[in-house]
Each structure stands twice: as C-alpha cells, then as structure tokens.
TORTORDO-557930 format. One record per residue: residue number from 1; residue in three letters; x, y, z of N, C-alpha, C in turn. Coordinates in nm, 3 decimals. Layout:
N
REC|resi|resn|nX|nY|nZ|caX|caY|caZ|cX|cY|cZ
REC|NUM|ala|X|Y|Z|X|Y|Z|X|Y|Z
...
END
This chain:
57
REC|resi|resn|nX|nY|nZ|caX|caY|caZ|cX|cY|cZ
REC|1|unk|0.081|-0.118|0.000|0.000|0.000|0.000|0.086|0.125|0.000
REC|2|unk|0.211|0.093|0.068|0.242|0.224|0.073|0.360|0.302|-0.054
REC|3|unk|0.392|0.157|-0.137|0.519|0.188|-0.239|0.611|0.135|-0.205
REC|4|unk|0.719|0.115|-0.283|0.846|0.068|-0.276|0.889|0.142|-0.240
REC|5|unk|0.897|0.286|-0.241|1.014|0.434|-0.181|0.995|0.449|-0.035
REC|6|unk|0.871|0.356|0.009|0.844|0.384|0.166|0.920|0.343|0.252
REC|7|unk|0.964|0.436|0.375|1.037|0.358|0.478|0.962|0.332|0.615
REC|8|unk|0.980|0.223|0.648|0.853|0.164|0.737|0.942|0.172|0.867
REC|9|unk|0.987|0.183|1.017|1.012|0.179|1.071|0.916|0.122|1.228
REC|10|unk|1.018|0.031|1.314|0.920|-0.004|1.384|0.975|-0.033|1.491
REC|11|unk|0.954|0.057|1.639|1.020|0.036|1.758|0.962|0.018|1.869
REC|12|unk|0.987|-0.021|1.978|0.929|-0.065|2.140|0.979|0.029|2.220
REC|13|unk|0.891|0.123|2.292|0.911|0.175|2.405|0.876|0.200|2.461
REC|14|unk|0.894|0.098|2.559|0.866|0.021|2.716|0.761|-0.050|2.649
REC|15|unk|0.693|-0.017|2.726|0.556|-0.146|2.698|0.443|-0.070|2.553
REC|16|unk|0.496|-0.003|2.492|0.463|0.069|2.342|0.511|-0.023|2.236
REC|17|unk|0.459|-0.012|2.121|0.494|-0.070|1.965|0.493|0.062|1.924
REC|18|unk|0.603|0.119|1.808|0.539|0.212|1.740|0.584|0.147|1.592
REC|19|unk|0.498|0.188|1.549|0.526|0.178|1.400|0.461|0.321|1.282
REC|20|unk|0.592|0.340|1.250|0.576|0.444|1.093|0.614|0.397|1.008
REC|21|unk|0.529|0.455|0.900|0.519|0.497|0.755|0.562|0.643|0.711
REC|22|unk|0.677|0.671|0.607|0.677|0.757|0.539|0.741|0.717|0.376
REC|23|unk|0.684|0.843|0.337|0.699|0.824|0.161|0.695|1.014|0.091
REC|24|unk|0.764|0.940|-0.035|0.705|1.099|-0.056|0.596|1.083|-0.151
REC|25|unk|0.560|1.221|-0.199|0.450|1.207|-0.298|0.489|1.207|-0.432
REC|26|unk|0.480|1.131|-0.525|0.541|1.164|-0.662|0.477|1.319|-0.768
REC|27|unk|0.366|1.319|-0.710|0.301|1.423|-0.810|0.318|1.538|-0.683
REC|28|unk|0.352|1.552|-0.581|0.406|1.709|-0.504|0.524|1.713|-0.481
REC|29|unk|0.651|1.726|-0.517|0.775|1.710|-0.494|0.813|1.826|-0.374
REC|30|unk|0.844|1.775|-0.298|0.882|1.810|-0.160|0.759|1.819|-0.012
REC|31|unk|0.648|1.687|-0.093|0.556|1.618|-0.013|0.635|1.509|0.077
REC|32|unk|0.590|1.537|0.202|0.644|1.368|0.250|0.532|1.306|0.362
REC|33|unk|0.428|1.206|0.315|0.336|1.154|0.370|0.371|1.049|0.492
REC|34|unk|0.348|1.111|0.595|0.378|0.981|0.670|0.266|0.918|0.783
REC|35|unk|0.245|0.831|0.828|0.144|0.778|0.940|0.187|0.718|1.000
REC|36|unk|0.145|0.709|1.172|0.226|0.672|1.299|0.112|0.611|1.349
REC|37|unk|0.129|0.429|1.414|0.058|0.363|1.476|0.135|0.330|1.583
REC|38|unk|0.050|0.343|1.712|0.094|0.330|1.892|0.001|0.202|1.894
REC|39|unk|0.074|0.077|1.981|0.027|-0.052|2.037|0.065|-0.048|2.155
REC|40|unk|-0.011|-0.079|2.291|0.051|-0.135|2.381|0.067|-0.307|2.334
REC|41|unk|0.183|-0.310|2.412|0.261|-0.443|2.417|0.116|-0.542|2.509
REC|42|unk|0.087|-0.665|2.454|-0.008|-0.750|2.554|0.096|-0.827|2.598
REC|43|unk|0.038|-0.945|2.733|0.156|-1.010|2.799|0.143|-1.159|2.751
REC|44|unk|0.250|-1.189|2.771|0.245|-1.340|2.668|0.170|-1.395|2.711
REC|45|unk|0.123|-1.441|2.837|0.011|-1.492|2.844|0.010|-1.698|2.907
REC|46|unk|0.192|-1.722|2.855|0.195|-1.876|2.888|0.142|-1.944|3.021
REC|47|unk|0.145|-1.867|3.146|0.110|-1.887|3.230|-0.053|-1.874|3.238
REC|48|unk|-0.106|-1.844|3.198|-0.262|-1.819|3.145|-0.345|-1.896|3.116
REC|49|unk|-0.284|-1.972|3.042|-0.267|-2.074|2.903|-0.285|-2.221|2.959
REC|50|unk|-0.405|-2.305|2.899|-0.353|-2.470|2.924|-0.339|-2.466|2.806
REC|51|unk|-0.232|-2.551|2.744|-0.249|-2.596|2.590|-0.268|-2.762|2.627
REC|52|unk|-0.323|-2.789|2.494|-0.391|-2.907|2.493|-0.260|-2.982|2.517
REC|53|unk|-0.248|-3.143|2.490|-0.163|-3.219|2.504|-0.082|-3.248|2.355
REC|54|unk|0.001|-3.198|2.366|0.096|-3.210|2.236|0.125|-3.117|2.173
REC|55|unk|0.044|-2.985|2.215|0.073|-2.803|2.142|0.117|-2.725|2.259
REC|56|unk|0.256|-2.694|2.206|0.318|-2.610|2.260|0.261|-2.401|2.209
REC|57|unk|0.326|-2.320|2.257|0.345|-2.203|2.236|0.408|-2.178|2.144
END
C-alpha cells in the first residue's frame, strides 16, 4: 500500500509498539506523507494458558 520508496520503521518503548510509515508524494515534490501507529505491548500470556496435550506455544 504504501510503495516501494516507503520507509517503514518499527520500535518498542517500554511497553509501546510504534510503527511508521513515510513516503514521498510523486506528483508534489517536496511532499512527505507519513502515518504513525501506537500498540501497547499484551503479555504473553503462557502462564494463562492450558495448551492441549501435544501443542506447545
């Protein structure tokens, strides 16, 4: 979706995900489109968890 010229970047901090998008625009030259998504981190959860007999995590 976003192009081949896009640079996607994607980091953790602390208990955050962030992830960006930027690109430029081909038809505005000295456009640069970018969009920023925030996740909190969920917790793994293994202790939570029965798994059946023979499926691991």
């Amino acid at each position: 979706m976003a192009g081949d010229r896009a640079v996607v970047s994607v980091s953790v901090q602390g208990e955050r995900v962030v992830a960006q998008v930027r690109t430029s625009v081909p038809l505005l030259p000295g456009l640069t489109l970018s969009a920023q998504a925030v996740a909190a981190k969920e917790p793994r959860g293994e202790d939570e968890v029965v798994f059946a007999p023979g499926v691991e995590p």
